[in-house]
C-alpha positions in Angstrom: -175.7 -121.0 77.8 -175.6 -125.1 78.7 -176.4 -127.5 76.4 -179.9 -127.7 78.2 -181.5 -125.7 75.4 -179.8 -127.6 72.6 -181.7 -128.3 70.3 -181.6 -130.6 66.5 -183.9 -130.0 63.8 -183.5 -132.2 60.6 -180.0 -132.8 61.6 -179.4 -129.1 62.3 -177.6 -128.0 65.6 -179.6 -125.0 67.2 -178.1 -123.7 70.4 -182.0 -123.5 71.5 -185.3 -123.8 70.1 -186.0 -120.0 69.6 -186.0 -119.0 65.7 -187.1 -115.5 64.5 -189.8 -116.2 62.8 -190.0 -114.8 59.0 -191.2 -111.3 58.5 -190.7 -110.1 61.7 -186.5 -110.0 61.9 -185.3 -109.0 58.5 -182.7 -110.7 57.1 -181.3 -111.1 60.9 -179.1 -107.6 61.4 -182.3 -105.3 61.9 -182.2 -106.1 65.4 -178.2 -105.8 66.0 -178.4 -102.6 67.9 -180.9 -104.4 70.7 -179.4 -107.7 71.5 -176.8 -110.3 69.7 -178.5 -112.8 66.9 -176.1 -115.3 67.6 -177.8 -115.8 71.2 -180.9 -117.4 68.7 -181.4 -120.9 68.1 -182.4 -119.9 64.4 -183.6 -117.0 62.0 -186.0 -117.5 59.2 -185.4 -114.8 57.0 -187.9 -112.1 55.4 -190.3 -114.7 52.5 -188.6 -114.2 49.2 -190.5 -115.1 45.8 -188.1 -115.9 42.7 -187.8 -112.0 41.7 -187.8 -108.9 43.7 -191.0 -107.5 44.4 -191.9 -104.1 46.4 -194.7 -105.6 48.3 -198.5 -104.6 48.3 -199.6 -100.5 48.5 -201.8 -98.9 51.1 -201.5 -99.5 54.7 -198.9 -102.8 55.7 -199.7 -102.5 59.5 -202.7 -102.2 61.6 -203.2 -102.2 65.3 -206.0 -104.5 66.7 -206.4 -105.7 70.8 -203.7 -108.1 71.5 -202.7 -108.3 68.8 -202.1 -106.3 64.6 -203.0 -107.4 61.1 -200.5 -106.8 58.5 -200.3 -107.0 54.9 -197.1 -106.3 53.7 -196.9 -108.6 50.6 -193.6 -110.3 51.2 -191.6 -107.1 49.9 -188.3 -108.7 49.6 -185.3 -108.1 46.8 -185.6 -111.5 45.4 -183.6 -115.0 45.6 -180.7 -113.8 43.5 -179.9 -111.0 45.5 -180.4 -113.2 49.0 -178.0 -115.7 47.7 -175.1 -113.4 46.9 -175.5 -110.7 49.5 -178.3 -111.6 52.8 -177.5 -115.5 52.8 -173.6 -114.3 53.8 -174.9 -111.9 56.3 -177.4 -114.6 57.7 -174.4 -116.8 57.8 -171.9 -114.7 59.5 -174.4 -114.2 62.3 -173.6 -117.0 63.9 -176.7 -118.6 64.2 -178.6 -121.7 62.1 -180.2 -120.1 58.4 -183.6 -120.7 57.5 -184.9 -119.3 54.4 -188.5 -118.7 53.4 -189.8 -118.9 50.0 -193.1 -117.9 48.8 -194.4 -117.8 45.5 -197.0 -116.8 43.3 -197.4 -119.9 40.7 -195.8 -123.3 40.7 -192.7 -122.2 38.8 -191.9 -119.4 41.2 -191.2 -122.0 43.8 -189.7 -124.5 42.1 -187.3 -122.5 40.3 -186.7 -120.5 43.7 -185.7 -123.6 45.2 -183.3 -124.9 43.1 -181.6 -121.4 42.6 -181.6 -120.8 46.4 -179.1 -124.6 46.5 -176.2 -122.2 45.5 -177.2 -120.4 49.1 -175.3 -120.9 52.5 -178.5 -121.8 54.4 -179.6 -124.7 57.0 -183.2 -125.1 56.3 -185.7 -124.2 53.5 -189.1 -122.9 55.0 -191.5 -123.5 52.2 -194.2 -120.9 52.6 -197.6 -121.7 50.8 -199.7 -119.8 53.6 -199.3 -116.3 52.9 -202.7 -114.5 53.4 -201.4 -111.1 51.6 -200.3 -112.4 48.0 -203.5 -111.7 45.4 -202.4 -115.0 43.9 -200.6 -118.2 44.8 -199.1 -118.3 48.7 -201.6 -119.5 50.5 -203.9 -120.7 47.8 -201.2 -123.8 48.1 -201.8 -124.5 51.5 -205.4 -124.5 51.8 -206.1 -128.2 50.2 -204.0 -131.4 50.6 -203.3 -132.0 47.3 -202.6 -129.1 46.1 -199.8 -128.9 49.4 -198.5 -132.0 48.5 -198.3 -131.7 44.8 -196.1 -128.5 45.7 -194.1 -129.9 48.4 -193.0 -133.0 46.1 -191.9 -131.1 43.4 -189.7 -128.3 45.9 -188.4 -131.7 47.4 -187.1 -132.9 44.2 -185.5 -129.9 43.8 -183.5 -128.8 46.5 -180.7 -130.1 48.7 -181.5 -128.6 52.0 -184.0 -130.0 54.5 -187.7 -128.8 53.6 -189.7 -127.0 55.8 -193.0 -126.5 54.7 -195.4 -123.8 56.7 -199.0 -124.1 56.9 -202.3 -121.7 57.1 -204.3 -121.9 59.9 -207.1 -120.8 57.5 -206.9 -124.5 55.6 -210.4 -126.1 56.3 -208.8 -129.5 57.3 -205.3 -128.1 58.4 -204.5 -132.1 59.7 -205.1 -133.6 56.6 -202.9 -130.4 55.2 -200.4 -131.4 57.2 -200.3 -135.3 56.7 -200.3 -134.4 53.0 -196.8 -132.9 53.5 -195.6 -135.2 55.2 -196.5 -137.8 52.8 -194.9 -136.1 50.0 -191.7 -135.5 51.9 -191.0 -132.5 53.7 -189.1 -133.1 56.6 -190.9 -130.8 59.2 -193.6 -128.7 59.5 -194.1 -124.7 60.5 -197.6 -123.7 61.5 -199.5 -121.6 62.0 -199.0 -118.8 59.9 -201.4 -115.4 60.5 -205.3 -116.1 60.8 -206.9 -113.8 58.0 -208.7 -110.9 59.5 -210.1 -107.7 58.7 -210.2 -103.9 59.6 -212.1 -101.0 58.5 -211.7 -97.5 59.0 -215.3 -96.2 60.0 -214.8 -92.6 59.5 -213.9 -93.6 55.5 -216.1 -96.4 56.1 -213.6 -98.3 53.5 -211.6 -101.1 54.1 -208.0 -100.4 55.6 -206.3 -102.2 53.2 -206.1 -102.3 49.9 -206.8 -106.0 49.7 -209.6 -105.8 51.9 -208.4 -108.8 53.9 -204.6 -109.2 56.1 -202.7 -111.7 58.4 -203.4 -111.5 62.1 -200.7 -112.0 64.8 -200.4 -111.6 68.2 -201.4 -112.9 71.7 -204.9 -112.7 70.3 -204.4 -116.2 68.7 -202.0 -117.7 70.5 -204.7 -120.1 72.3 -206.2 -121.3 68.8 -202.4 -121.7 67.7 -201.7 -124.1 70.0 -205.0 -126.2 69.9 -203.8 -126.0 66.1 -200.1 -127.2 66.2 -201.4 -129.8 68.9 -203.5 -131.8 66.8 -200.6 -131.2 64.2 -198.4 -133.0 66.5 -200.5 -135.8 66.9 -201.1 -136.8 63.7 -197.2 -136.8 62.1 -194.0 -138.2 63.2 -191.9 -135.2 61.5 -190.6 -132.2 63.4 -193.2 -129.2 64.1 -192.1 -125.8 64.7 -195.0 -124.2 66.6 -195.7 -120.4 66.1 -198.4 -118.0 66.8 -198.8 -115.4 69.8 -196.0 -116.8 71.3 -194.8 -113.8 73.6 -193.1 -114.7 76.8 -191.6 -118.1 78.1 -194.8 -119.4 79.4 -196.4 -119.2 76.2 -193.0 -120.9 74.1 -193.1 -123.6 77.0 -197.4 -124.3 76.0 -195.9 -124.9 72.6 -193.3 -127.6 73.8 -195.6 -129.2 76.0 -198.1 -129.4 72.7 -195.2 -131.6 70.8 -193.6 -128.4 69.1 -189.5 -129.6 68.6 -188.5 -125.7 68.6 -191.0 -122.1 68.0 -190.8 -119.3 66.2 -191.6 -115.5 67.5 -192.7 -113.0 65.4 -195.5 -110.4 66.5 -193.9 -110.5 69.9 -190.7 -108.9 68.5 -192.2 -105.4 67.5 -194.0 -104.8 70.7 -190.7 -105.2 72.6 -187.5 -106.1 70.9 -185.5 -108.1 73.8 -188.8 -110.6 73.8 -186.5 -113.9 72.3 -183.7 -113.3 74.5 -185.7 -112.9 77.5 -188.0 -116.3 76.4 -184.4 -118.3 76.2 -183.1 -117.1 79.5 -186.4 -118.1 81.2 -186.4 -121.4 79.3 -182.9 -121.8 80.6 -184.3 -120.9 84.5 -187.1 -123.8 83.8 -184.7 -126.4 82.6 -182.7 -125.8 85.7 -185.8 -125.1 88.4 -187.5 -128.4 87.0 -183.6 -130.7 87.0 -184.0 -131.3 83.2 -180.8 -132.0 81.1 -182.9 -130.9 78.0 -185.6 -128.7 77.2 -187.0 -131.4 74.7 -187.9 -133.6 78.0 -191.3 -131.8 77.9 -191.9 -132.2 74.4 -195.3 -133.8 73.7 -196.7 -134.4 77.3 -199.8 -133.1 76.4 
């Protein structure tokens, strides 16, 4: 691949501006057998929270139009573990690290971050917007303060670029957003999963066991990018934009909106090769359209 694609976020070097978004590629080897990880700008790994946790019970994964809910808790063997066994892994990919932490109080987070300093990682994705955690994650996100009051202390704490991803389901996600930035994170990752809802009518009961769940997809790709547009306009720090993107059309609405790189997720179940297939037509466009770099496009709208 040319350097048309390159791409540099907080200082780090990304062959392109296609990360695996968190939750949706493992620690990065899960998809080995269908296409090299090395070919990816980036890979945010599976959300940690400071010990190991076995995720929520019930149904994890629901099927709606466009689109499914899940709510699989952030199941994940902890920051210790990561550190001395995924990080290398992640690493040895060939491929820039991004880590995700989540958390279920203040400590969990702080703590997590300044254990995860002894990792091999490029960025730290701050996650306050989990919809599936019964306390903490997104609780974080929803208010300004109470996202800046946790992104300061993380900052203080850690030695890697911060990262910190936002809810779509924050009443004044801009004002979320500024807050961040104000306290110093150094970019910004948005939007996580809308919450949503199923219910199985034959039990008439809730599918899930905490009634409510994250919802990804196409479905919300158009309300995703209305989001991490205003986003754009109102900060001067990095964006990565995120939700329904599916094919290149879609990653290229996201670049057009101000995003500096995306992230897939959803997309990635429903057919495996979707990231590799999004850079190669990314590629074709840079060439079709004479750009020497993707980022040309960036914030025309």
């Amino acid at each position: 691949m040319s350097n048309r694609l390159e791409t540099t976020l907080c200082g780090v070097r990304m062959k392109n501006p296609v990360v695996a978004a968190s939750g949706a590629f493992g620690f990065g080897d899960a998809y080995a057998a269908y296409f090299d990880p090395s070919l990816l700008g980036g890979i945010a790994g599976k959300g940690l929270t400071l010990r190991p946790s076995g995720g929520n019970g019930g149904v994890r994964v629901w099927e709606t139009p466009a689109g499914m809910l899940n709510s699989i808790g952030l199941e994940n063997p902890g920051v210790e573990a990561f550190v001395k066994t995924e990080a290398p892994r992640m690493r040895a990919l060939g491929t820039a690290v991004l880590c995700n932490l989540g958390g279920h109080c203040e400590n969990d987070y702080v703590e997590g971050a300044r254990l995860l300093n002894d990792a091999d990682i490029d960025l730290l994705e701050l996650n306050i917007s989990c919809p599936n955690l019964k306390a903490g994650g997104m609780a974080f996100g929803m208010e300004p303060r109470t996202a800046a009051d946790i992104t300061k202390k993380v900052k203080a704490v850690t030695r890697f670029p911060l990262v910190v991803k936002l809810t779509p389901n924050a009443p004044d996600l801009v004002g979320v957003a500024k807050a961040c930035e104000d306290a110093g994170a150094d970019a910004l990752s948005l939007v996580n999963t809308f919450l949503g809802m199923a219910i199985d009518t034959k039990r008439r009961k809730a599918v899930f066991d905490n009634v409510y769940a994250g919802l990804a997809g196409p479905c919300v790709q158009p309300v995703a990018l209305r989001m991490v547009h205003q986003v754009c306009k109102a900060v001067t720090i990095p964006v990565m934009g995120m939700g329904g993107i599916h094919d290149t059309e879609s990653a290229l609405a996201f670049l057009v909106a101000g995003a500096a790189a995306v992230q897939v997720g959803a997309a990635t179940f429903a057919s495996p090769m979707t990231m590799p297939r999004i850079i190669e037509g990314l590629q074709a466009y840079c060439e079709q359209e004479g750009l020497q770099n993707i980022s040309e496009i960036r914030g025309c709208v």
